[in-house]
N, C-alpha and C positions, 0 to 999 in steps of 0.2 A: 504493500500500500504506500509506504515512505516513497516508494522507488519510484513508483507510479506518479508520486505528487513532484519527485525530484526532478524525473524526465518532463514532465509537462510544464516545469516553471519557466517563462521568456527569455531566451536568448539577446541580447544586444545585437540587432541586427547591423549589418554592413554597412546600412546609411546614417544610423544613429552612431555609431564607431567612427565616420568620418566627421558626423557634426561635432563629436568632441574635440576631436582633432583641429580639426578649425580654431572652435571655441578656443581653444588650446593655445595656439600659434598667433591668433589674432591677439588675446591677451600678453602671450609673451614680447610681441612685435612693439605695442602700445606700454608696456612697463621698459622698452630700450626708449623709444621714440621720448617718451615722458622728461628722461631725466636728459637725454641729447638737448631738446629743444630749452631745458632751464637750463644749460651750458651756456647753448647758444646765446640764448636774450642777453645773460650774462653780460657773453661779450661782447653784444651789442650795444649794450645799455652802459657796461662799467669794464673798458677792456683793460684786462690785466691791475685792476683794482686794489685787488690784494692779495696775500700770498696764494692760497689757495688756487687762485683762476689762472697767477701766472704757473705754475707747477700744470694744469689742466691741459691749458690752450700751447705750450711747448708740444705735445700729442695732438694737435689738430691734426696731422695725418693720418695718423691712425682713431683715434675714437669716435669719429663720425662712419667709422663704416660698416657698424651695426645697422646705419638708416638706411645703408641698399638692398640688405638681408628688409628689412621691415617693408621698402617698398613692393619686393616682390610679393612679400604675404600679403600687402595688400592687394595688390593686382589680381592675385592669386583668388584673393575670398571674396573679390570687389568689395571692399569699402573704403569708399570713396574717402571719409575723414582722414584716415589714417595715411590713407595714398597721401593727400594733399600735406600732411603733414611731414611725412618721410620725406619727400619730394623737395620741401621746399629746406630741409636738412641737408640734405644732397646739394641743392643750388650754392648753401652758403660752402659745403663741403671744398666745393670745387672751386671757388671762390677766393676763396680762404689760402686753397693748396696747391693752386695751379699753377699762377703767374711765377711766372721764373722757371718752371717745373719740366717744361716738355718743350717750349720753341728756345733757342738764344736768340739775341738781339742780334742784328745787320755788327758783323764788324766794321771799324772806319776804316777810309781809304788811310794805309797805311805808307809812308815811303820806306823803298824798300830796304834803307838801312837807319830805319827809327831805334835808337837808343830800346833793350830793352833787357828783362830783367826776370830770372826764374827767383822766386821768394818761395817761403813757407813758414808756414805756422804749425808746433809742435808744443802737446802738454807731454811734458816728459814723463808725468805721476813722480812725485817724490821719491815715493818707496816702491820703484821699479828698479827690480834686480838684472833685466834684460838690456846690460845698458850696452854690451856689445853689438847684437842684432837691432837697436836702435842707428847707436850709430855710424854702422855700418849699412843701414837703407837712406838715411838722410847723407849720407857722404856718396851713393851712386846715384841720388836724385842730381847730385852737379847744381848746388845751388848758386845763387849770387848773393844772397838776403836770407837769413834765418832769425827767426824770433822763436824763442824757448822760453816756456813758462814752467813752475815749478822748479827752475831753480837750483838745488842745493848743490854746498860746495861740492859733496862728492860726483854731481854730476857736470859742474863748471871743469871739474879735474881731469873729469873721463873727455869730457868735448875737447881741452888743451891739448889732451896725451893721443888724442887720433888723428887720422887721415883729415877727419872733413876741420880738424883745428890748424891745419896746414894749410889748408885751401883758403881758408875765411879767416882771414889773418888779423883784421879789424875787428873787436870786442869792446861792448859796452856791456856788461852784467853786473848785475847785484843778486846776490846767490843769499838762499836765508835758509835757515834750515826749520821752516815751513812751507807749506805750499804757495807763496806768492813769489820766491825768486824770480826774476826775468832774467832775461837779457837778447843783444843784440849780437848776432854774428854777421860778417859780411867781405866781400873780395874787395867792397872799392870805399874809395878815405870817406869817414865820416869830420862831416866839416863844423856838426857842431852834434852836443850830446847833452841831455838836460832830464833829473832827474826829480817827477810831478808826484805827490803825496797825492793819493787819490783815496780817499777815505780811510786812509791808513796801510794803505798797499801801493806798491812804484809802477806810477807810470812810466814808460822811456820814450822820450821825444828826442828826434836824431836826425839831421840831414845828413845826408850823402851826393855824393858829385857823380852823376849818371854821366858819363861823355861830356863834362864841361856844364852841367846843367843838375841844376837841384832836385831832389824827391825828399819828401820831407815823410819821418816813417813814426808811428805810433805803435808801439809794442804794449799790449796790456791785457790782464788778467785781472777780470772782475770778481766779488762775493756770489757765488752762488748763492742764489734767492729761494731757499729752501727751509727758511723760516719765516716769520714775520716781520723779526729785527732784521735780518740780514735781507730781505726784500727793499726793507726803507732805504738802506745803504746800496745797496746795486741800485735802485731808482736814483740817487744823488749820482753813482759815478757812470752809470749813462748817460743822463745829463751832461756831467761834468767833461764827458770826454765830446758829444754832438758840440758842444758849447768851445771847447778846443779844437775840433775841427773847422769848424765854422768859420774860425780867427784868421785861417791858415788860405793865403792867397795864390799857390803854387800848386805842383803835383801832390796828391798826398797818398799814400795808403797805411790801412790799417788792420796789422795784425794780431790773433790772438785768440786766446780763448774767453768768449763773452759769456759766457755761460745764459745765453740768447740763441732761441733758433729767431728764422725769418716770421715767428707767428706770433714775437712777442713786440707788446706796445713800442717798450724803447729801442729794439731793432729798426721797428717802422719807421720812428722817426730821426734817426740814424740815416738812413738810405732816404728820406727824404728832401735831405738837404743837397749837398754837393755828391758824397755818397753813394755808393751802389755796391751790390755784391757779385762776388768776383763768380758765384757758383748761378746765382740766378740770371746775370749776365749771358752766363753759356747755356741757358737751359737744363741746370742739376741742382735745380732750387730743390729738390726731394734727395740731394747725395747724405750720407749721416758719417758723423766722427765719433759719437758715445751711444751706448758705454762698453761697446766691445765686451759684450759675456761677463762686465766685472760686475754688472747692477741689475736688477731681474725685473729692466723697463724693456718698452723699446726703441728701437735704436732712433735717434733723431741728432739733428745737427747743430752744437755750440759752437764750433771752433770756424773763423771766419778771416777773409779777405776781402776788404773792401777797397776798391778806391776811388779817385774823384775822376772827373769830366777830363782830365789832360792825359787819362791814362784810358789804355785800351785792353781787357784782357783776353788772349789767343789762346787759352784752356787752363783748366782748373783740373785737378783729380787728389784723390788721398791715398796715402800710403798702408803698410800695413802698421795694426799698431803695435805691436812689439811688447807686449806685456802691460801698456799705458792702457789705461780708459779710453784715452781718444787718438784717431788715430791721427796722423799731421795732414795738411791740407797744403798741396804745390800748385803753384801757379805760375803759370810763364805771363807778363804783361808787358806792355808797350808804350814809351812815352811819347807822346804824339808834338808833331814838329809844327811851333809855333803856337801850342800851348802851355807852355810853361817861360813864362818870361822868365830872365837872367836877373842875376840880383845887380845892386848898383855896384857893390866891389868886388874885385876877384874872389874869384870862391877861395883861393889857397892864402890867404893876405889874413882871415880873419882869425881875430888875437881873444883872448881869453876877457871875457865883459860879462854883466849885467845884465839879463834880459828879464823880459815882463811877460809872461803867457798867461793870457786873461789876469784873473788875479795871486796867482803865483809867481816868486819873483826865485828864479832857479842859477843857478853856475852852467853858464857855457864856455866846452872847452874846446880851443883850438885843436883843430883836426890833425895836426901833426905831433900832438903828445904823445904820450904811451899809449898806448891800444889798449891795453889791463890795464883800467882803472877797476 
């Protein structure tokens, strides 16, 4: 009798199995769609605000792409709401991560022996024991221009005692045994060298004489904004550096690890001014430098090449990164003829003075001193 009542009780059928499924999928689609779209407003409304949003919106390319999975379920189920809302996620998506990403820009007519120049930018990681196979790839990139962050003396020692500290004979660093050491390597005389406190960390501002002709170079390593306090202070020293570039009437580029990809507020307004990036430039606004398997995010791009309107960049690519978080970023660029005026005295005449950068007042040193300072 039980068996008889067992066998006769309703099955779920086939079409009621699919409505759950639906039901299912429709709700899981609307609880992604839900929190992307309070993202979004966000940084609509208040970009890069405060810590939280900037930590968020660094992953604009990857966390919006839940809403192309939600647009099909909605396509899928027809509901129109939900469509219209994935959809217009998707619009900002592509918005947001495109430009720069897939076309380069027109390179300029170049002459065809324009002064030019392979740079790069390298976070060494302090406590990278890999210091060999580092730099033994940056000594076959064949640079002209090297900026090195993090610093420490033991690794100013390893860069002196190699190949690539034979090559790049001109040095300005300051080595700490923290993670903000800098410094500058390069083939050709720096004509002047000046060292900017930037919220308690060194900036390096540096000319150098390209073929008779000035490039003015900004090496710096900002606070990661990975708390609240140290959010406020990275907003002063982007600032503080758009506001130094600004000043600056010549070629300029600027290297380093900004701890900024291209989706953060004061990037924006960085490359808004004279400013541009060397990767969105060429269409690899999507290339990434961290954190190389050391952080369990993913992968997106801090480390950056910028430079102004008098330079032209003829490709950008990055290295492997050698045990570091990030991997270094080479660029070959070009100084374009007839933008970059001459100064009024000879580049090699100028003597150890005073100068004023914005409102810091630093020591510049004649280019023909010691190279290790």
């Amino acid at each position: 009798m039980e068996q008889a009542s067992r066998s006769s009780a309703p099955l779920s059928s086939p079409t009621t199995q699919r409505s759950h499924l639906s039901t299912a999928a429709v709700v899981l689609a609307w609880s992604t769609v839900a929190p992307l779209a309070t993202i979004a407003g966000a940084r609509l409304v208040a970009h890069d605000a405060a810590f939280p949003l900037i930590a968020i919106n660094s992953f604009t390319p990857w966390i919006y792409l839940p809403a192309w999975g939600a647009l099909a379920v909605a396509l899928t189920h027809r509901q129109r709401a939900l469509a219209v809302a994935a959809a217009a996620l998707i619009a900002l998506h592509l918005a947001w991560s495109l430009p720069g990403a897939v076309v380069a820009a027109p390179l300029a007519r170049e002459p065809q022996r324009a002064p030019s120049l392979r740079v790069a930018t390298a976070n060494l990681l302090a406590s990278n024991t890999s210091t060999d196979a580092t730099v033994r790839a940056l000594a076959e990139a064949q640079l002209d221009l090297l900026v090195v962050e993090e610093l420490t003396p033991g690794w100013a020692a390893a860069l002196d005692a190699s190949a690539l500290g034979d090559d790049l004979t001109t040095r300005f660093v300051v080595p700490r045994d923290d993670c903000f050491g800098i410094g500058i390597y390069t083939r050709h005389p720096l004509l002047t060298r000046a060292t900017i406190d930037l919220e308690g960390v060194p900036l390096l501002h540096a000319t150098l004489e390209l073929h008779g002709r000035p490039l003015t170079v900004f090496a710096v390593h900002t606070l990661p904004p990975r708390t609240m306090a140290y959010a406020r202070i990275w907003d002063r020293q982007m600032a503080r550096l758009a506001q130094l570039v600004a000043q600056e009437r010549g070629a300029v580029v600027v290297l380093g690890d900004l701890n900024a990809t291209a989706q953060a507020r004061n990037y924006q307004r960085l490359v808004a001014g004279r400013l541009r990036g060397a990767h969105e430039d060429r269409g690899r606004g999507l290339a990434t430098t961290w954190p190389n398997g050391t952080f369990p995010a993913p992968p997106i791009r801090l480390d950056h090449v910028l430079v102004s309107p008098e330079l032209a960049v003829r490709s950008v690519r990055e290295l492997l990164a050698n045990g570091s978080d990030h991997a270094p970023v080479v660029a070959d660029i070009a100084l374009l003829r007839g933008r970059a005026a001459l100064p009024s005295e000879p580049l090699r005449t100028q003597v150890e003075r005073t100068q004023h950068i914005g409102d810091d007042v630093v020591s510049v040193l004649d280019a023909d001193r010691e190279a290790h300072q």
